[in-house]
C-alpha atoms as one frame of an Amber mdcrd trajectory, in Angstrom:
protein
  75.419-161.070  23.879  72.874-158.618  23.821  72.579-155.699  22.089  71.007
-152.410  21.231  71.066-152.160  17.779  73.136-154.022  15.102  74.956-151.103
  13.981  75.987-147.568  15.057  77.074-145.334  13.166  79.059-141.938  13.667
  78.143-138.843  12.001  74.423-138.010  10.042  76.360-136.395   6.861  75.520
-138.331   3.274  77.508-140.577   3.813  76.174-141.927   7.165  72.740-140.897
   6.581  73.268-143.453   3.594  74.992-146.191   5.521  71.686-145.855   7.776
  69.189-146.179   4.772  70.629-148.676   3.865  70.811-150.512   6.925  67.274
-150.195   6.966  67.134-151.803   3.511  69.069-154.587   4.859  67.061-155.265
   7.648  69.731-154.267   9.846  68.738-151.988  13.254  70.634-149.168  13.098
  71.167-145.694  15.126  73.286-142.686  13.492  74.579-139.623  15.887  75.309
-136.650  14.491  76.974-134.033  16.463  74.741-130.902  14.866  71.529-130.181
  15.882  70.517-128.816  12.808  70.605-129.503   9.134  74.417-128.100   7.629
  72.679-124.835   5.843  75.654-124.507   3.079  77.056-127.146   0.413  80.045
-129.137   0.475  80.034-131.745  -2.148  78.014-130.805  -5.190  78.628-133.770
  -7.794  78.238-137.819  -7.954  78.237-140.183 -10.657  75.837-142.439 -12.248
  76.545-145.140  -9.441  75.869-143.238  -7.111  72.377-142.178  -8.369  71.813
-146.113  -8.803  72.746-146.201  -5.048  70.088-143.766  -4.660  67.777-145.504
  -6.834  67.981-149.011  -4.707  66.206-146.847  -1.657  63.336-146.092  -3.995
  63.957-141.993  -3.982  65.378-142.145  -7.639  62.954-139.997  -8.986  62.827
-137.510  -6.189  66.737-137.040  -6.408  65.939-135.998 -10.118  63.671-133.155
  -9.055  66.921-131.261  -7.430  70.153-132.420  -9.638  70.946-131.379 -12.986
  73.118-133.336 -15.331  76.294-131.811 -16.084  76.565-131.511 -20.179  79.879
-130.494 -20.392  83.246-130.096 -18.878  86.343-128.733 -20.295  90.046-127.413
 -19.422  90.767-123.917 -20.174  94.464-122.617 -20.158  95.610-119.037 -18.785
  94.896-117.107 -22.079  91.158-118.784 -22.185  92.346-121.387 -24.761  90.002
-124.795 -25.197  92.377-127.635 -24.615  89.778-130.445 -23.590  85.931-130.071
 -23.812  84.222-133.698 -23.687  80.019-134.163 -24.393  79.149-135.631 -20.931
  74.979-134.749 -21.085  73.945-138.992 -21.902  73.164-141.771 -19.740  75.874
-143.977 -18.971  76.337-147.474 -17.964  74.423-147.286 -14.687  71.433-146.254
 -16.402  71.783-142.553 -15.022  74.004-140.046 -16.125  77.622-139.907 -15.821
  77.655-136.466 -13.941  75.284-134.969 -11.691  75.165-132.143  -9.912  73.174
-130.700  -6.894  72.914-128.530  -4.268  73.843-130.445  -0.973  71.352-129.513
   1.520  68.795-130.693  -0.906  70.421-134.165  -0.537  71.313-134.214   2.368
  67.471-133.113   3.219  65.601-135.966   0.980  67.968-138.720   2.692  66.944
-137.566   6.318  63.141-138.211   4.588  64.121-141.914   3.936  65.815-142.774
   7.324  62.454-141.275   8.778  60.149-143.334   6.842  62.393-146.784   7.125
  61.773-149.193  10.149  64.582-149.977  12.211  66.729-147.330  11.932  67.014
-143.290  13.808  68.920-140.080  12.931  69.830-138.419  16.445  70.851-135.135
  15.655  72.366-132.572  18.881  74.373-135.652  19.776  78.151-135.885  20.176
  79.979-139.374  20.038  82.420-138.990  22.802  83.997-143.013  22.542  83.839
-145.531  20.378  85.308-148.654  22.832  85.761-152.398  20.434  86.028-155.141
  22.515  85.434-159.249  21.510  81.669-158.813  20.993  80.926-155.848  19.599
  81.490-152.000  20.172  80.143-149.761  22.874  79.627-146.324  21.951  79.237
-143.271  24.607  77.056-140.187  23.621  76.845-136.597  25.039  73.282-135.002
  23.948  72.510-131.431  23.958  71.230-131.455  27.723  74.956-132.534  28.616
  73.175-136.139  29.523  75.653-139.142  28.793  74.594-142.851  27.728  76.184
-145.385  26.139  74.966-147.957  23.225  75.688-151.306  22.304  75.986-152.736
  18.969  77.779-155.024  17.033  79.591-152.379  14.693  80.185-149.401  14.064
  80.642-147.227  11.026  82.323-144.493  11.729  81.696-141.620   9.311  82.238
-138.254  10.841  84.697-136.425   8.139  88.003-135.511   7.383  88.739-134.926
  11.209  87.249-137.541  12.222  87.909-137.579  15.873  87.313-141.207  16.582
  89.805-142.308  13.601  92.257-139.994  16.169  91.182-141.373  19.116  91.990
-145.055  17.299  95.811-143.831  16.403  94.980-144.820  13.259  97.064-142.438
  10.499  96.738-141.661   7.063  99.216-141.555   4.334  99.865-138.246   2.034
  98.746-137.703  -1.643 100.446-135.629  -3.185 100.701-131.371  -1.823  98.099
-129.542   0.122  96.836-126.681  -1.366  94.790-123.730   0.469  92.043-122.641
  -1.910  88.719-120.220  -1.373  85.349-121.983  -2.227  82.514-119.619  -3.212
  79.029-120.845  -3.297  75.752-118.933  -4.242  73.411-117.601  -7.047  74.540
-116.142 -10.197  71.385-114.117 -11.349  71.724-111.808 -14.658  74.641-112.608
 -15.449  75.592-115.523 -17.880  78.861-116.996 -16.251  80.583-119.290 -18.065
  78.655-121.461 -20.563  80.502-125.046 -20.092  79.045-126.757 -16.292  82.003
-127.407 -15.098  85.492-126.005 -16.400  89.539-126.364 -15.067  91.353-123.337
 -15.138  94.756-123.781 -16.118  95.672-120.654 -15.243  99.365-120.694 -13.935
  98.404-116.538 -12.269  96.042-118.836 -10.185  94.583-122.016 -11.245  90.725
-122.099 -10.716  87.358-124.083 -11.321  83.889-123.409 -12.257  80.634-125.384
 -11.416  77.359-124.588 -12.400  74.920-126.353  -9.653  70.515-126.439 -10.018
  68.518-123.767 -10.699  70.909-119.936 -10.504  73.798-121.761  -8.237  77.340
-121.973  -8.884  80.520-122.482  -7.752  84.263-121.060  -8.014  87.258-122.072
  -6.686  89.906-120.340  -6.287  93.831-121.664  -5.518  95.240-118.707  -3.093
  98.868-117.360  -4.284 101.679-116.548  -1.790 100.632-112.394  -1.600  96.649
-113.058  -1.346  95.365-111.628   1.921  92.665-113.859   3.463  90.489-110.834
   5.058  90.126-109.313   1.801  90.482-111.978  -0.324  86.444-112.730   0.398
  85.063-109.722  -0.343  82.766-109.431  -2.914  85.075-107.180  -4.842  87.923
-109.479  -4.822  85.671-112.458  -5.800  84.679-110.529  -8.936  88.293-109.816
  -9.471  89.659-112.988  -9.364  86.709-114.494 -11.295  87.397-112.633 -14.277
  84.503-110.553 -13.835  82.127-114.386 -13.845  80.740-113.127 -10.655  79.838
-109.739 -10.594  79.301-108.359  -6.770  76.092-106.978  -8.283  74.795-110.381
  -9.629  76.343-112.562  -7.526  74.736-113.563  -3.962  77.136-115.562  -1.805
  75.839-118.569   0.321  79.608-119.445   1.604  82.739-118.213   1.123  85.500
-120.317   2.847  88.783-121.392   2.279  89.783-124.815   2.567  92.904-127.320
   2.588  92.728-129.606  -0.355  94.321-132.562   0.470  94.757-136.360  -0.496
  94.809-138.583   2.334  94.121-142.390   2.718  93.660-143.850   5.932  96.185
-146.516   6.882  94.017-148.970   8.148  89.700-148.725   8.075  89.254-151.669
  10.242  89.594-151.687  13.803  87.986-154.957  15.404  84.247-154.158  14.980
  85.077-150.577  13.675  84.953-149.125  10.108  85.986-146.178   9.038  83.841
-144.609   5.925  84.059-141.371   4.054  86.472-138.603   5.007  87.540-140.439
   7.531  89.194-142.847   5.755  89.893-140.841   2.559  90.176-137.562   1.151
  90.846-136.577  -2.688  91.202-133.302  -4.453  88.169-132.091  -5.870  88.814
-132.065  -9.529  86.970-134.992 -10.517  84.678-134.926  -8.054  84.743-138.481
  -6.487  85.055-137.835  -3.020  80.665-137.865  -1.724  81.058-140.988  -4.570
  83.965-142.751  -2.581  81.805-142.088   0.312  78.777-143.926  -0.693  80.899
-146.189  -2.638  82.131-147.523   1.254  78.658-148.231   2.722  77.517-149.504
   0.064  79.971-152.096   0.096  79.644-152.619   3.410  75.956-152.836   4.935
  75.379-155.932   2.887  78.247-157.915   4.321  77.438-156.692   7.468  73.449
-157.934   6.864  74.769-161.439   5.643  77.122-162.119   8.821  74.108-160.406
  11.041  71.489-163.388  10.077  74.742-166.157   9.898  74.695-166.490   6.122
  78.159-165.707   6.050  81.031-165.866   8.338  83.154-163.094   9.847  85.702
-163.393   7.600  83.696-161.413   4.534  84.169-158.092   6.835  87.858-158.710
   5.822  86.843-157.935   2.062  85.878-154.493   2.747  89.374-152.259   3.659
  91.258-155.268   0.638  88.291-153.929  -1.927  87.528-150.354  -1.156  91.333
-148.979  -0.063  92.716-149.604  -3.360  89.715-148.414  -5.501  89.956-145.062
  -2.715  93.367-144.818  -3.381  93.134-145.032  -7.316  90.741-141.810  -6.821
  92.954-139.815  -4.418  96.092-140.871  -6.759  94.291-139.517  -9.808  92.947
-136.575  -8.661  96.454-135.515  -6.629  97.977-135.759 -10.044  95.271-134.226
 -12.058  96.165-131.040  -9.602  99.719-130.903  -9.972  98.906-130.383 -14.130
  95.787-128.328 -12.936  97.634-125.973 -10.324 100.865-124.969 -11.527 101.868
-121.411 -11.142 105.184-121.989 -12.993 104.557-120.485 -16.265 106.932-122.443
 -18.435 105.633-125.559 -16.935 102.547-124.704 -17.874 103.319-123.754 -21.160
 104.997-127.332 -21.686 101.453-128.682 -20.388  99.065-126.730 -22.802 101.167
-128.202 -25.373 101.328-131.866 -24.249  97.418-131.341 -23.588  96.634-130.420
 -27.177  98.745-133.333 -28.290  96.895-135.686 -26.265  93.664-134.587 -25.132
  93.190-138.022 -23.707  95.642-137.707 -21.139  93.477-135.567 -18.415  89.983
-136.598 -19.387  88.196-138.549 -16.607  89.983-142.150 -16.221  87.812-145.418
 -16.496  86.978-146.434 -13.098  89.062-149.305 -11.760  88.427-153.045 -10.619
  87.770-153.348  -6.850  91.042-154.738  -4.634  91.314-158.858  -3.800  88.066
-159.705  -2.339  84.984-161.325  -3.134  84.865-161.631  -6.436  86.476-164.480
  -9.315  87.949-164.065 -12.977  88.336-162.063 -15.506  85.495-158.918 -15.179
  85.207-159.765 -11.374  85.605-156.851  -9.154  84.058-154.531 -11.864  80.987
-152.636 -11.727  78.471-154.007 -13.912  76.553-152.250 -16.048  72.282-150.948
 -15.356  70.305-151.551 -18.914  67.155-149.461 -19.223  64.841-151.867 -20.528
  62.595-151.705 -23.429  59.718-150.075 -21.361  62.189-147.890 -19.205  62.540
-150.063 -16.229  65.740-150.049 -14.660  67.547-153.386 -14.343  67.848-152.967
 -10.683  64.140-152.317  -9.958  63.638-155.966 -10.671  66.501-157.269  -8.891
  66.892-155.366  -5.756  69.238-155.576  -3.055  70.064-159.153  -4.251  72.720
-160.953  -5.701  71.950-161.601  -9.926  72.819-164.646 -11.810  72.084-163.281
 -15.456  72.342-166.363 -17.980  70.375-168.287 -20.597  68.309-171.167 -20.041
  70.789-173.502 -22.039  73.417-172.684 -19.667  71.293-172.895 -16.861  70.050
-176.204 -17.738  73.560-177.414 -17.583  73.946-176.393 -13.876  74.052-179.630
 -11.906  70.383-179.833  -9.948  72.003-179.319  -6.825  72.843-176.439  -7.541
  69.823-174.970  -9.281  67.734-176.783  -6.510  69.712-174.466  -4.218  69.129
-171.658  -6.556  65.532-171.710  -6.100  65.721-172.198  -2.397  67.692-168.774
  -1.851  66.401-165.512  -0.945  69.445-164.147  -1.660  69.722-164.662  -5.641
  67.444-163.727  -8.221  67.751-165.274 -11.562  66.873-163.968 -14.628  67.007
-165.706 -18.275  64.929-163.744 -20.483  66.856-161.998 -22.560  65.071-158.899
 -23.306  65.934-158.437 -19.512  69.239-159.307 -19.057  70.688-159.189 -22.880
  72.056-155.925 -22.774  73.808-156.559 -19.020  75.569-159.694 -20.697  76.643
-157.684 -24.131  78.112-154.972 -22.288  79.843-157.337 -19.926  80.736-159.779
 -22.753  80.095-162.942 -21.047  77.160-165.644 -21.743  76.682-165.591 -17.966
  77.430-163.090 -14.782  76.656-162.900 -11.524  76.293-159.649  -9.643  76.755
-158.771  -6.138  74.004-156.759  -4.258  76.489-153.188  -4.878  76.242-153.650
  -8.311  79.819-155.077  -8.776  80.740-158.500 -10.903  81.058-161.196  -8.414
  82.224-163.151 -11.510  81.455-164.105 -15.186  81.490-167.231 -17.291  80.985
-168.909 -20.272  80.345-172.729 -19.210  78.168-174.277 -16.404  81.450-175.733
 -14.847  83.202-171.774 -14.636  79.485-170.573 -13.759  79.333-173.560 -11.019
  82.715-171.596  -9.577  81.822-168.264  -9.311  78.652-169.162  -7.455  80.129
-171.188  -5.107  81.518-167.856  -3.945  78.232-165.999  -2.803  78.657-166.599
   0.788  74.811-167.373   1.803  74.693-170.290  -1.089  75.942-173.512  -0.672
  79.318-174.724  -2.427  78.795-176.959  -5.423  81.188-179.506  -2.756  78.475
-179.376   0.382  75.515-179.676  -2.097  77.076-182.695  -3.976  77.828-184.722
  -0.631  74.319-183.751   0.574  73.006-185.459  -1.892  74.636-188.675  -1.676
């Protein structure tokens, strides 16, 4: 069978400007469409975590995402009458050797992606051009395009990844549906530049406020952003005006000060797709999931998906693995998704209530147990590849003595991390086959890998190229195990027979 590319993929957001990157990265040809001629001029998402940074960091742009995020130092909840009842530290590097919390400014993303797709072999952003079909069949998909002069052509490929937003059409035009998270709530976003006037001090606060529940962002350089949950009597024409903004922002954003990029009000819902596979379809993003924005996961969950994916894809593309790893990526991402979507519909209903009793009765259960709304720890992946205890977890980034990044040595690779005692023990089959793959990189020295294995708590782990635990051990026989499972390398059963 022949085809155009390996991979299409609908929709030139973050998301699917990142599945194509990485594509790249992978070797894979690759083609995204996106519908809009021009660059979105307003933000959307405005946070991700540290893992997605070290997404970011893997396509060698690390430094120049830096330039235009800001670390968030602090977050807290805030009831009705202004009361403290959480404020958490958050300005350190975490465990993915970037910080926890990041803000930004999306078209500056969105912008410094669309300058790696350009400079990456293999793989084109067509902007100005509408997906119109996405058509599966036993080879592959063909996908039909509209462009801008109303001229219609089709593409082949092997997959798509489908990545074109909350509405995605083609998730539609598949029947598949998605199930409900909690209640959706109509709220007004406000984005633009606070100047001469000091806001609030904390980056990023949750209102409590039962009169109407609220949130506060404050994005690079003089950006923020409010949002606002509407109440039953708010009237939507005047609600946007910049004297009702001040109004309902307490006087934070003063029509004087404040210069408005976007007002808009939105549906916050929580949605999970009921199925993300669809032959050689995937669905990615919004179109397979959609959280409330309290803690900010939903860009994350995005890259989260194509990260998981493009590397299975590459492996099955070049025959190092077989079909059935594809199957691993709705059983490992839906779950982790829906942990997300869960956490932050919940996180609303103790955010958003307008009841004032109820929220009394929260304030007080709050103060009592100020760990009960800070951010959860993120979860294990669902049933998949990965083995043991740890497996399915994302491992840890050490910053090295001289403030290298674990990942700049290891690239888009799998990583055995061990000692050379254990090694040693590995039968020579096995490390013969070791040496022989381009697919594993191992590392003994300590100094490089001793902080990955304390923070773990294993003498030896192997990593997956996203980052998460394939599998851990502490003897050559458990370590034999969990690399039998990395799809491109031999089992320890073929290599022993081969060398009778």
């Amino acid at each position: 069978m022949t085809f155009d590319v390996d991979v299409v993929i609908v929709g030139g957001g973050p998301v699917g400007t990142t599945a194509l990157a990485l594509c790249g990265r992978a070797g894979l040809s690759a083609v995204a469409f996106e519908k809009d001629a021009e660059l979105w001029p307003t933000a959307r998402a405005v946070h991700f975590d540290g893992e997605t940074m070290r997404t970011l960091q893997g396509l060698g742009v690390a430094t120049r995402f830096e330039q235009v995020t800001i670390p968030m130092r602090d977050v807290a909840i805030l009831n009705e009458a202004g009361d403290v009842l959480v404020h958490a530290d958050t300005d350190r590097i975490g465990e993915q050797g970037w910080n926890d919390h990041i803000s930004f400014h999306q078209p500056d993303i969105e912008r410094l992606l669309r300058e790696v797709v350009e400079k990456t072999p293999g793989v084109e952003l067509r902007c100005g051009t509408t997906v119109t079909a996405v058509t599966d069949d036993a080879d592959g998909v063909t996908v039909t395009t509209v462009d801008a002069d109303g001229e219609t052509a089709t593409t082949r490929a092997r997959w798509a990844i489908v990545a074109d937003g909350a509405r995605s059409e083609i998730r539609h035009s598949l029947g598949i549906d998605s199930d409900k998270y909690g209640e959706d709530t109509q709220w007004l976003v406000v984005d633009g530049q606070l100047v001469g006037a000091p806001g609030y001090e904390p980056d990023m606060i949750q209102f409590g406020r039962h009169t109407r529940p609220a949130l506060w962002l404050r994005l690079p350089g003089d950006r923020v952003r409010m949002e606002f949950m509407l109440m039953p009597d708010d009237d939507p024409v005047e609600i946007v005006t910049p004297a009702s903004v001040e109004r309902i922002s307490r006087g934070a954003l003063p029509a004087d000060k404040f210069t408005p990029d976007r007002q808009a009000i939105y549906t916050f819902r929580g949605r999970i797709a009921q199925t993300w596979r669809h032959g050689h379809i995937f669905l990615a993003g919004d179109a397979a999931h959609q959280a409330p924005p309290l803690f900010g996961q939903g860009l994350c969950a995005g890259i989260r998906d194509v990260a998981n994916l493009t590397w299975k894809l590459e492996l099955v593309a070049r025959g190092a693995a077989s079909e059935a790893l594809l199957e691993t990526y709705e059983s490992e991402r839906k779950p982790h998704a829906t942990f997300w979507v869960e956490t932050a519909a919940n996180q609303a209903v103790i955010i958003q209530t307008t009841d004032e009793n109820v929220a009394h009765g929260r304030d007080e259960y709050i103060r009592a147990n100020p760990g009960a709304s800070s951010v959860p720890e993120p979860p294990a992946l669902g049933p998949g590849l990965h083995t043991g205890d740890g497996g399915g977890l994302l491992g840890p980034q050490p910053i090295l003595a001289d403030g290298t990044r674990l990942d700049d040595m290891v690239g888009a690779h799998f990583l055995l991390a061990t000692d050379r005692e254990l090694y040693d023990q590995l039968s020579a089959e096995t490390r013969r086959a070791l040496d022989d793959s381009g697919d594993v990189i191992t590392l003994l020295d300590p100094a490089k890998i001793g902080g990955l294995l304390r923070t773990i708590g294993t003498r030896a782990a192997v990593l997956r190229p996203d980052h998460y635990i394939l599998g851990a051990a502490e003897s050559a026989a458990d370590l034999e195990h969990v690399l039998a499972r990395v799809p491109s390398l031999p089992s320890v059963a073929e290599l022993t027979a081969e060398s009778r």
